[in-house]
N, C-alpha and C positions, 0 to 999 in steps of 0.2 A: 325184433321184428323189422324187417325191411322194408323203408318206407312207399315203395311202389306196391306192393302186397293190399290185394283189397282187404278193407276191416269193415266188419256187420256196424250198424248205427248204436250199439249196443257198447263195440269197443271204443268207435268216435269217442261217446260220450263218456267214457271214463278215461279216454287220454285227456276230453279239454278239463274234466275236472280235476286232474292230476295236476297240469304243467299251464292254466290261463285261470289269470283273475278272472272273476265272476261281477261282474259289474251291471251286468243284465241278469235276471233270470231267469233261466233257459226253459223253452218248451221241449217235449219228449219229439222231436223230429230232429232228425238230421239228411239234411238238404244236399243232394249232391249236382243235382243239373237243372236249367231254366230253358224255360221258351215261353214266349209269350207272356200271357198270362196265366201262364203254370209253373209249377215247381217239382222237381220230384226226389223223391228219399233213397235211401238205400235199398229199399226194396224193391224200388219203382212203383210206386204210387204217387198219384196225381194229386195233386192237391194243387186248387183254386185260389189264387192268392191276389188278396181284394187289402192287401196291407203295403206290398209291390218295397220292401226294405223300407218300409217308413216313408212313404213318398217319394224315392229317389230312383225306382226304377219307372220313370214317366213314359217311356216305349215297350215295356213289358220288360221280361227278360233276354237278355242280349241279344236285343237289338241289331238285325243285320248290319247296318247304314253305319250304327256305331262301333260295329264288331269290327267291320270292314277298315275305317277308321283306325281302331285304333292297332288296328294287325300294320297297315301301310307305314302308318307312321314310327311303329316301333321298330322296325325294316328302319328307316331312316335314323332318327333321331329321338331321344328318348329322355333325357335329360344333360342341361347343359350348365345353367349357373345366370343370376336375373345381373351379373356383370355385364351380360352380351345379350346383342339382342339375336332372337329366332323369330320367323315368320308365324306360326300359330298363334301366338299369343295376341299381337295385333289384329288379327284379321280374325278373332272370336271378340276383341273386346270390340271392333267395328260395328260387327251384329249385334252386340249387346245397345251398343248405346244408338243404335238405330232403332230397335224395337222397344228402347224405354224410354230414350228421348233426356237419357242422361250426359253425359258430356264424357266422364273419363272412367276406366278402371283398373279395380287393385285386385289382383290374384293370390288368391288362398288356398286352401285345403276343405274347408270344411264352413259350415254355419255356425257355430261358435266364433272361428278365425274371422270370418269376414265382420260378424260384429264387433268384434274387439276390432277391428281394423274402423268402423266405424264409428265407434268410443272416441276410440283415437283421435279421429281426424276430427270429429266435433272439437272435443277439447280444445285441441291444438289452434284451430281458426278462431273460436273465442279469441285466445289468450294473445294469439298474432295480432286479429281484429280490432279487438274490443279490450277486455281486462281480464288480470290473472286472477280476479276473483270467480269469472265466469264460469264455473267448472259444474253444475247443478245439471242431471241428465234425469231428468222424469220417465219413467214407466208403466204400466198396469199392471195389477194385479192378476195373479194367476197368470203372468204371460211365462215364455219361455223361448232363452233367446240363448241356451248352450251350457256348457259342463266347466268351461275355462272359469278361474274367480272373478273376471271380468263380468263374463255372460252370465253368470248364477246370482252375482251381486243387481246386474240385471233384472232377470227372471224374478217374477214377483213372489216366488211361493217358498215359504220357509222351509220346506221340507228340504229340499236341496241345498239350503243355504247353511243350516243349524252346526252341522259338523266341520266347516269350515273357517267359522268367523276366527280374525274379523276380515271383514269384509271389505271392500275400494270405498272409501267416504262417497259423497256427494251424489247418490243415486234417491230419488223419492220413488213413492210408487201411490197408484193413485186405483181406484176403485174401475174397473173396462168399463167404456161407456159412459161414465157419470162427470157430464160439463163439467157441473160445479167444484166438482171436485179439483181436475184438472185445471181451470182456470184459478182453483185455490194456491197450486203448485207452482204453478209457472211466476217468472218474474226476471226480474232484469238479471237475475246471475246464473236462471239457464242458459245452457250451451246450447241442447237437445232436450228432443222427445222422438222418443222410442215405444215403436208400437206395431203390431203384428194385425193386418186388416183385417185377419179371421185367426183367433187364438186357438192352435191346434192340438197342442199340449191337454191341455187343460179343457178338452170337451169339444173342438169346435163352436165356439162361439162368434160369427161374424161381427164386425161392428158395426153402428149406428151411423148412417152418414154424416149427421150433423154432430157427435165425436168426432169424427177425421179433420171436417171442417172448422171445429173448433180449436183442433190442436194447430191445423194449418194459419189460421189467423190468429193465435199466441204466438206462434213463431216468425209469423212475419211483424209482430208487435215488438216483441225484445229479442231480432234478432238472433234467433236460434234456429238450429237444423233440426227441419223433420226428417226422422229417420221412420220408413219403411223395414220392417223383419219381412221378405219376404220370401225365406229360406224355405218355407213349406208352401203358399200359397203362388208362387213366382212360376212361370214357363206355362202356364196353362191350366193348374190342377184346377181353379176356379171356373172355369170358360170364359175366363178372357188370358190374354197372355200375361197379364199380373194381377193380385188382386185389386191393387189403386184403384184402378180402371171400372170399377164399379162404383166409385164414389166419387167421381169426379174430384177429386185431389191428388196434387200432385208433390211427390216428396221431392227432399233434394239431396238426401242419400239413399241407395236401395241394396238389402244385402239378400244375396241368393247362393244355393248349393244346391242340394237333393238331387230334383231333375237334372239340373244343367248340366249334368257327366252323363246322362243317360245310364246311369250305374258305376262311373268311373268318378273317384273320388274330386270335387273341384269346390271352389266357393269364391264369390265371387262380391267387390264392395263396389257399387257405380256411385257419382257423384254428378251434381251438376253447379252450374255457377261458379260461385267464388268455393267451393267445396272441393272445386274438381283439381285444381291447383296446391292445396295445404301444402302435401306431403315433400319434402325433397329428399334426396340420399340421406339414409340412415335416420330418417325418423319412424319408418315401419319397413318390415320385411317377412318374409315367408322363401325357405330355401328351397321347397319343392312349390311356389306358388307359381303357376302360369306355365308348368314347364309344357314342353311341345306334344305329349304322349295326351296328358290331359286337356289341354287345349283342344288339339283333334277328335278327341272322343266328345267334347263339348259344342265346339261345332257341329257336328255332324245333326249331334240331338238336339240342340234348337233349330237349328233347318228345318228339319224333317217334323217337330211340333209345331213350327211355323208354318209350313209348306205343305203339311200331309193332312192337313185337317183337324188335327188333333185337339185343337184348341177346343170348338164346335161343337166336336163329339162329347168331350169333356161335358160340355154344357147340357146337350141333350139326353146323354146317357145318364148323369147324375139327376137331373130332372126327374128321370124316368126311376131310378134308383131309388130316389127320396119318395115317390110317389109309392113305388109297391114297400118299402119298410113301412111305409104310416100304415099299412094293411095286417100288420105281424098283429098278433095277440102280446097284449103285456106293454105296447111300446105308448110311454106320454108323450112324447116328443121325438119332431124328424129336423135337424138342422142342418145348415150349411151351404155350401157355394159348388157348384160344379160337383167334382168329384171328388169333394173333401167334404164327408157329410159324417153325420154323429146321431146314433137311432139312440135315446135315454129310456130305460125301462120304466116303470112305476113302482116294482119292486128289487130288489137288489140282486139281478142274477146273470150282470154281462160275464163274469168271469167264468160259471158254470156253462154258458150259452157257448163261448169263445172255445174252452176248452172239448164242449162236445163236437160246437161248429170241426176243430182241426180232426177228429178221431173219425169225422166223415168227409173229409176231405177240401176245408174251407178254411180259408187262415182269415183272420179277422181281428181287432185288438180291441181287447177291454182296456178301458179308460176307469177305474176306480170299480164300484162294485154295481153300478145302474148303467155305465156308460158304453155301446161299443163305436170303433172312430172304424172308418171304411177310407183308404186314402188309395185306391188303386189305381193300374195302370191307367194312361192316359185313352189307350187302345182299346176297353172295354165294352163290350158290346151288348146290347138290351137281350140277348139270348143267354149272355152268362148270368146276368143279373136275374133273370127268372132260375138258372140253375143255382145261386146263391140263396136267391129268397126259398126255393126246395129245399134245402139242405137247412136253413135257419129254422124251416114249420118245424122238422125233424126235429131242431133241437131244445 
């Protein structure tokens, strides 16, 4: 078969199980084109997409601003090598640490990458700082911070962890939310705490403020980094442009991906203070981290969620979101920040819901067997979300 030769979704789907690991489990769609906040298949059918790649497409689907972007720049320069220096790279990590109030950053690939990069640089300032015993990085339960053995040793939930071991020593994990617990944890040979201001993974669950707060004064106690995950909650998804920002605490590492590429692959580790200095040649790296291509697509997309309003809408449209799901039949619970919200049924039928949601034209994610998570574009408007909640009565 010649590979420009259109193929029915039918044949798609038996090339990728032929010749690609299966690491995801695939739904019966095969996607060939975006806009907005749509998608559509081989057949052309429209489909509603309130899942937007798992949080990362924050401008919908391809994005002019970003499109634009990353056409110029590929015209230009495309990849060079982090021996030399190129202009995008600084003048996206300038916007970052102006809108976060961080000091310096480290360019990656992905929210896995940038938490290990994060690991990293805790450790290492201990052991500079302080002592080489100091290596203890605290976590919660049920979080999830990536697929690397780093980030999974991370990530609280053994499911992910089981077929791997063993595991990086010196990681605890501690119950989301629960002081005591956490203040049990911590102590003079943590380096870090690591923690996710709204746990996406695993249900959407926001934290408690006076968690955040607690974690923030153990680590100003025994000198350790708080570390922010804010790979899913970061660029706006909350309504505000991080999720911190709700809790009046302030980390001193922050890691982010998804949005920040506006769909183009990027992850990103910010630092601030004595955090922001660690790293010198050849103690971490990333051989496509920061290159010029993704730079520019990154730029373009926090501009334009900085500068277009998105932040805002974010806020009010998930408002408004969270407000008609509590109206659904069946739903116990409506949770979540902005536009990261999680409808829980009362009995166990998100995966039945999900699967009829997509056969009418709604992509939506179950979360286990009661849970569905809604992480859409940033661009979403109170008229789709009445054509969502139509499509969910149906289902």
């Amino acid at each position: 078969m010649i590979a420009s030769e259109p193929m029915s979704g039918a044949e798609i789907m038996a090339l990728d199980d032929q010749y690609v690991m299966h690491t995801y489990a695939r739904l019966p769609a095969v996607f060939v084109r975006g806009e907005g906040c749509f998608v559509y298949d081989t057949e052309g059918k429209e489909y509603l997409d309130l899942v937007a790649g798992i949080a990362v497409n924050g401008l919908g689907h391809c994005p002019p601003k970003v499109v634009e972007a990353i056409c110029e720049q590929a015209k230009k320069l495309m990849h060079t090598s982090n021996l030399y220096y190129t202009l995008p790279q600084p003048r996206l990590a300038k916007l970052l640490v102006e809108i976060s109030g961080m000091s310096k950053a480290f360019f990656c690939n992905s929210g896995a990458e940038a938490n290990e990069a994060a690991i990293k640089l805790a450790r290492k300032a201990a052991k500079v700082n302080h002592s080489a015993e100091k290596i203890e990085i605290v976590t919660a339960e049920q979080s999830f911070h990536g697929r690397t053995i780093g980030a999974i040793t991370a990530t609280g939930q053994l499911k992910y962890q089981k077929n791997f071991t063993p595991l990086v020593p010196g990681f605890k994990h501690v119950p989301y939310n629960d002081i005591g617990e956490l203040r049990a944890a911590v102590s003079g040979r943590t380096c870090a705490v690591l923690l996710e201001p709204v746990q996406g993974e695993s249900g959407v669950h926001p934290a408690k403020a006076d968690f955040l707060r607690a974690a923030r004064e153990l680590c100003d106690k025994y000198a350790a980094a708080l570390i922010f995950d804010e790979v899913q909650t970061g660029l706006g998804r909350t309504g505000k442009m991080f999720g911190f920002q709700h809790f009046d605490v302030v980390p001193d590492i922050i890691t982010l991906a998804k949005t920040l590429g506006g769909g183009f692959p990027i992850g990103c580790c910010l630092a601030r203070n004595e955090w922001a200095d660690v790293f010198e040649p050849g103690d971490h790296a990333a051989t496509f981290g920061g290159n010029p291509l993704a730079c520019a697509a990154a730029i373009a997309a926090v501009t334009e969620i900085r500068d277009g309003g998105w932040v805002k809408n974010a806020e009010e449209v998930g408002n408004y979101f969270r407000e008609r799901l509590s109206d659904l039949p069946g739903i116990k619970e409506v949770r979540g920040l902005g536009l990261m919200i999680a409808a829980e049924f009362a009995e166990p039928k998100a995966k039945t819901v999900a699967a009829k949601a997509l056969e009418n034209g709604l992509i939506v994610n179950a979360i286990g067997e009661n849970v569905l998570r809604f992480v859409p574009p940033l661009i979403l408007t109170k008229e789709l979300v009445d054509r969502a909640i139509d499509i969910l009565i149906k289902c």
